[in-house]
N, C-alpha and C positions, 0 to 999 in steps of 0.2 A: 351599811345599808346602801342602795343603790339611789344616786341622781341622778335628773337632765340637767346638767350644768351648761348654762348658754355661754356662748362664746361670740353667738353675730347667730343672725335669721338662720343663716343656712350652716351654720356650727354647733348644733346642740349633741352634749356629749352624753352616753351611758358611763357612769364614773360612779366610784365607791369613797365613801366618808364615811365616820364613826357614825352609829347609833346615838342621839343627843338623851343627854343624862337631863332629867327635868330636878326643880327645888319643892320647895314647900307654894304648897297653891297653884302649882301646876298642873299639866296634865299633858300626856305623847299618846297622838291618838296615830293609828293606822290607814295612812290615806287609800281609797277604795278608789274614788274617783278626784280627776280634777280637769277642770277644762280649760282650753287654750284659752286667751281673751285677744281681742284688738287690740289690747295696749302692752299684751307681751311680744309684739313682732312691729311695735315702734322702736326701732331699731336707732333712728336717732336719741330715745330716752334712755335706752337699755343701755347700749354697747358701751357707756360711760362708764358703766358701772362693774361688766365683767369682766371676770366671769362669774357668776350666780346662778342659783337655782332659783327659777321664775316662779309662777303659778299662785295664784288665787283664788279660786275658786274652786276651793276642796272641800271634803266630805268623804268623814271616814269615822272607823271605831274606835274608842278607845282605849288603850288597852295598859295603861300608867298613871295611878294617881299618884300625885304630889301631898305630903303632910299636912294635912290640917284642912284638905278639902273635902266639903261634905257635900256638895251640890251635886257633885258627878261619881259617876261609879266603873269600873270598869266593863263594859260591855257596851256603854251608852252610844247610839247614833248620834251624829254630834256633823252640825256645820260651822266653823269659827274664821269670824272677820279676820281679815289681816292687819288692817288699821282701826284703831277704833283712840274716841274723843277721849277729854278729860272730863268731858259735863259738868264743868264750873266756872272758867273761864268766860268772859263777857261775850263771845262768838257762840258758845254752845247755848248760853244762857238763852239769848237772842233766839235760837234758831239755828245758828246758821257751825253745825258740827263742823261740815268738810273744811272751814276754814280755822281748825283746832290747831295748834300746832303741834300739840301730842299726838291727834291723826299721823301727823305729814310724817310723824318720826316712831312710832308704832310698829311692829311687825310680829310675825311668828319664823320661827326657823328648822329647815334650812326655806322654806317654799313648798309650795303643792306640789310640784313636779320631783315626789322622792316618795320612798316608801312609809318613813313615818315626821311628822310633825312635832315638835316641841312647841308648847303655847304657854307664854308667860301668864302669868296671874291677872295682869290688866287685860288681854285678851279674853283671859277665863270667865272672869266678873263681865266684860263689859261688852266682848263678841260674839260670846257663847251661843248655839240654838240646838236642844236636843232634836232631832226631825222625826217627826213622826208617824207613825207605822205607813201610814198614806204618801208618804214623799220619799222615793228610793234617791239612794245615792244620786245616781246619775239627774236626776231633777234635782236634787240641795243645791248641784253645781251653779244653778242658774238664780241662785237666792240671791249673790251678789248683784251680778248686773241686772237683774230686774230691779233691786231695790234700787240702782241706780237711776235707771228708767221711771220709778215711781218720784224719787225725787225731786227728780226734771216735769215730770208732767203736771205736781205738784202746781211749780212754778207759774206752768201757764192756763192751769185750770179748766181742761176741756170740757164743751159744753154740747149736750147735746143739737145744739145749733151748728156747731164748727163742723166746718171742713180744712183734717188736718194732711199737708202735704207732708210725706218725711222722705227726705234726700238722702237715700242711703236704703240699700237693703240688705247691708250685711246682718249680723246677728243681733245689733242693737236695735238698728232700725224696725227689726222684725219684732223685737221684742216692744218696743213704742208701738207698731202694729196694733199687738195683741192685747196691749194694755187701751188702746184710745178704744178699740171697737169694746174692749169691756167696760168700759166706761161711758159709752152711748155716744159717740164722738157722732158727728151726721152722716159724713163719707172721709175715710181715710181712703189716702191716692198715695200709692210709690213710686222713684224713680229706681232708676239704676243703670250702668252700663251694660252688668252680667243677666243675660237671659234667665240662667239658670236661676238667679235668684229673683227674678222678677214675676217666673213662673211659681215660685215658692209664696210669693208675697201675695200672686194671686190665690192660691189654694190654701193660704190663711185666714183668708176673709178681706183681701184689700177689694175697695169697691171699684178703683178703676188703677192700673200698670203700666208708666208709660218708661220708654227710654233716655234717658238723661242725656241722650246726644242729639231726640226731636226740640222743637220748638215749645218750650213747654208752656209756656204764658198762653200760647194760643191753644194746645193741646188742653190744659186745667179748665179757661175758660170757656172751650167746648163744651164740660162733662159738669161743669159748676155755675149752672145756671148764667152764664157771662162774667163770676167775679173770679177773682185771685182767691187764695187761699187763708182761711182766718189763724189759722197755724202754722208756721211752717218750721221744720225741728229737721234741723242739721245734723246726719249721721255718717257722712263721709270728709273728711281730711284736705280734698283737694282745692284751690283754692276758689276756681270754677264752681265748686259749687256754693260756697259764702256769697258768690257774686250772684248766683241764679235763684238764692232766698230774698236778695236785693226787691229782683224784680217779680217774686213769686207772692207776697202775700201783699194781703187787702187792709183796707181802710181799720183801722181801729185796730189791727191783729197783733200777733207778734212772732219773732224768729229766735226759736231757742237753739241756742248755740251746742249743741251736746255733744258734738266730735270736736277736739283740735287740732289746729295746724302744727307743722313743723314750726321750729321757734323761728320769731322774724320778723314772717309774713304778716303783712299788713292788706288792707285793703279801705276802698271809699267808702263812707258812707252818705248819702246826698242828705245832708241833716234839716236841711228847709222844706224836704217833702216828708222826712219822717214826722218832723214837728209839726205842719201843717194837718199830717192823716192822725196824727194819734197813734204812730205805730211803735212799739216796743221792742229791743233787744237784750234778750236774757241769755243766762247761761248755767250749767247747769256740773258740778262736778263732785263723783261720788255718792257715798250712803251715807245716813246716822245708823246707831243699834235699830231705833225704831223704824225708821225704812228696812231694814232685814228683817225685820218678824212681820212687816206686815209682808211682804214679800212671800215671807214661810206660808203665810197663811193663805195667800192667791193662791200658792201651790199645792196646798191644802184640800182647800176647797174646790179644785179644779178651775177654778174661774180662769187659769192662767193654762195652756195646754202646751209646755215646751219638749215633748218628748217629737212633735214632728222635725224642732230644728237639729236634733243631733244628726249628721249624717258620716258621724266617723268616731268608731272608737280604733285606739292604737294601747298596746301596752307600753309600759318604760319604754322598753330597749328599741322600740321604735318611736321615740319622741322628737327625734328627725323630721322623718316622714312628717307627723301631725302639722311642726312647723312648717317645713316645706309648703303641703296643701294651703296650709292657713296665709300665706305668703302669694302663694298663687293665685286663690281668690276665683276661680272655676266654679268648680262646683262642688261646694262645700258650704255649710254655715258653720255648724257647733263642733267642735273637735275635741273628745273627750279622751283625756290620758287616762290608763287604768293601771298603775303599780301593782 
């Protein structure tokens, strides 16, 4: 069968490996779609590790069952986590999945970015989602990272009172967007450096657009009635921007952390003004099973509308290309691989 086998950003190859034989409780579904993510072109996390077939956020048929499974059939639409908990464990018990250590060491093989998937049995059991007749391919793709996004906003519980700022308008950010205005958020504001995406952000529903290079403390409290922002939810990497959620949110709010930096980087935090306002620093990384199904079910019910972020599908043999764009960060959001 055919892969994109990453080698670095700008090295992803069309390359051939065997077809994966699956066991008992398995199942090899047929990837349809799979889409690029922001954390497959951190190229510092990646390049350690290749070369590998990347990819995430796939959805496809299935077309191999494994002995003794009776859940699935062959023909079934099917989205399957990559990582999934052991839900026993005093982390999962708690709450808190993404800190599972069966997460961290979990996968399916080879990657999204191939023609067909081998999904071990704890996958099967525990990452499984049939998608249904309402959710094509190309929308399953985004079950993961919105469940991410649902995660995180989880944490900071917006209210229809807040005003959430989100730093970042790539494809996360956008999807925090969509999820705060569904959520009755008061006014959602975006930054960003790229026009392009700014103008995206506006024709989502953001209530006010600003540029990440303006003044933004004065620009926010122009358009917010004179305060900072009650939310403010970190969607880009740079460190400039940790530093302008610093001075972006108000008395009693919080700044969730949902992009990371490159390893390292540190920054200040002025702890006598946070302690004194009541402000909060959270963070937020990953899904549970059960943030993917409710995810399935945004997508479902349309409450969640992600077929405007796609603005590129490529097949394999050009899964280059998709990197490339995604890398360059123009104009582009969603970048959907289609095997």
């Amino acid at each position: 069968m055919r892969v994109g086998m990453y080698y670095s950003n700008n090295d992803v190859r069309l390359e051939e490996m065997p077809k994966p034989k699956i066991e008992a409780g398995e199942f090899l579904f047929k990837v349809k779609a799979s889409g690029i993510c922001g954390s497959d072109v951190m190229e510092w996390y990646r390049i350690k590790k290749a070369p590998l077939v990347l990819g995430h956020e796939a959805t496809g048929e299935i077309t191999e069952i494994g002995q003794g499974l009776k859940k699935y059939k062959v023909g079934d639409r099917v989205f399957v986590a990559h990582h999934v908990p052991c839900n026993s464990c005093r982390y999962c018990v708690a709450g808190n999945h993404t800190a599972c250590q069966m997460l961290h060491t979990t996968n399916y093989f080879p990657g999204g970015f191939a023609e067909y998937i081998r999904v071990p049995a704890i996958n099967v059991e525990r990452g499984s989602l049939l998608l249904p007749d309402e959710v094509s391919f190309e929308q399953g793709t985004f079950i993961e990272p919105l469940a991410c996004v649902l995660r995180a906003q989880r944490a900071v519980q917006v209210k229809t009172t807040d005003t959430v700022l989100v730093l970042g308008s790539g494809i996360s950010g956008l999807l925090h967007l969509l999820l705060a205005k569904a959520s009755g958020a008061g006014r959602v504001i975006m930054t960003d450096i790229n026009e392009f995406r700014l103008r995206k952000a506006k024709e989502l529903g953001a209530d006010f657009v600003f540029n990440a290079k303006e003044d933004i403390v004065t620009s926010l409290r122009g358009v917010n009635e004179n305060r900072l922002a009650d939310i403010v939810i970190i969607c880009a990497s740079a460190q400039s921007v940790f530093n302008q959620a610093l001075n972006t949110v108000e008395r009693a709010g919080a700044i969730l952390c949902f992009a990371p930096t490159s390893p390292g980087v540190t920054f200040n935090i002025p702890v006598n003004d946070f302690w004194r306002n009541n402000i909060k620093i959270l963070h937020s990384y990953g899904s549970s099973p059960s943030d993917n199904a409710q995810a399935l079910e945004l997508l479902r019910a349309k409450k969640i509308e992600v077929n405007p972020l796609i603005t590129h599908r490529f097949p394999l043999a050009n899964i280059g290309d998709g990197f490339r764009l995604m890398v360059e960060s123009k104009e582009s959001i969603k970048i959907i691989i289609q095997p």
